[in-house]
N, C-alpha and C positions, 0 to 999 in steps of 0.2 A: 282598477278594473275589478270587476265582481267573478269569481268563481261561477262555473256553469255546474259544476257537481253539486257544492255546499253553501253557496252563497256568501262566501267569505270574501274578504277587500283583500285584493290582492298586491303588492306593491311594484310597482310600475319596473323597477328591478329585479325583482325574485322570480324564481326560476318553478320551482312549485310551488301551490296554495301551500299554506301555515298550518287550515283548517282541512283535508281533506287526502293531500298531497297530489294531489291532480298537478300536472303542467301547465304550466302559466299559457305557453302557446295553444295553439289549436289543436293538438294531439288530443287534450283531454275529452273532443268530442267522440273519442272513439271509445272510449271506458263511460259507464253507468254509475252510480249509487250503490253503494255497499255496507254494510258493516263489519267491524271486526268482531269476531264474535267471544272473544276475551272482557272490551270493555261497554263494548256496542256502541263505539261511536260513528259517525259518517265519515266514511273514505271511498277514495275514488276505486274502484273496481279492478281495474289492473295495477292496483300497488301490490307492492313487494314489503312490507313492511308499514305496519300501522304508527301515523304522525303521535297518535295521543298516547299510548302504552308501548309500542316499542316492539309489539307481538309481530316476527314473523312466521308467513307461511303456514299452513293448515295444523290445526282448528283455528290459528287466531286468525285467519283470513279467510272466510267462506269461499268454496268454490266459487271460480268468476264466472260469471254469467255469460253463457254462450261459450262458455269453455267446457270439455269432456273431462277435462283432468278433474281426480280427487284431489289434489291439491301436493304442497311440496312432497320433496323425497324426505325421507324417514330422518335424514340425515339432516335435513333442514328446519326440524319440527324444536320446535322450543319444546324443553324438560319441565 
């Protein structure tokens, strides 16, 4: 099955995309297109941590779209 975020082949067992980390299921309709903004790859918009470098939580995660928050607590911010 193909990714709705990134367009990546997703395996008929796997649980998120490889390329994106979107949910295999149909949740992922509810998250958009992102990047992180460490490596600027494409990820799905409500992740919690970037598939290609590993970056959690703000700056490596741009605010989610349609969300208010500035992004993680202080505490969560990668050094």
């Amino acid at each position: 099955m193909e990714c709705s975020i990134c367009g990546a082949y997703i395996e008929v067992d796997a649980r998120n995309c490889a390329g994106c980390g979107a949910p295999a299921d149909d949740r992922a309709a509810s998250g958009e297109r992102s990047e992180c903004a460490l490596c600027e790859e494409i990820l799905w918009s409500l992740a919690e941590k970037c598939v290609h470098c590993g970056g959690k939580g703000y700056p490596a995660l741009r605010p989610r779209l349609g969300d208010k928050s500035l992004g993680a607590p202080e505490s969560e911010v990668n050094a």
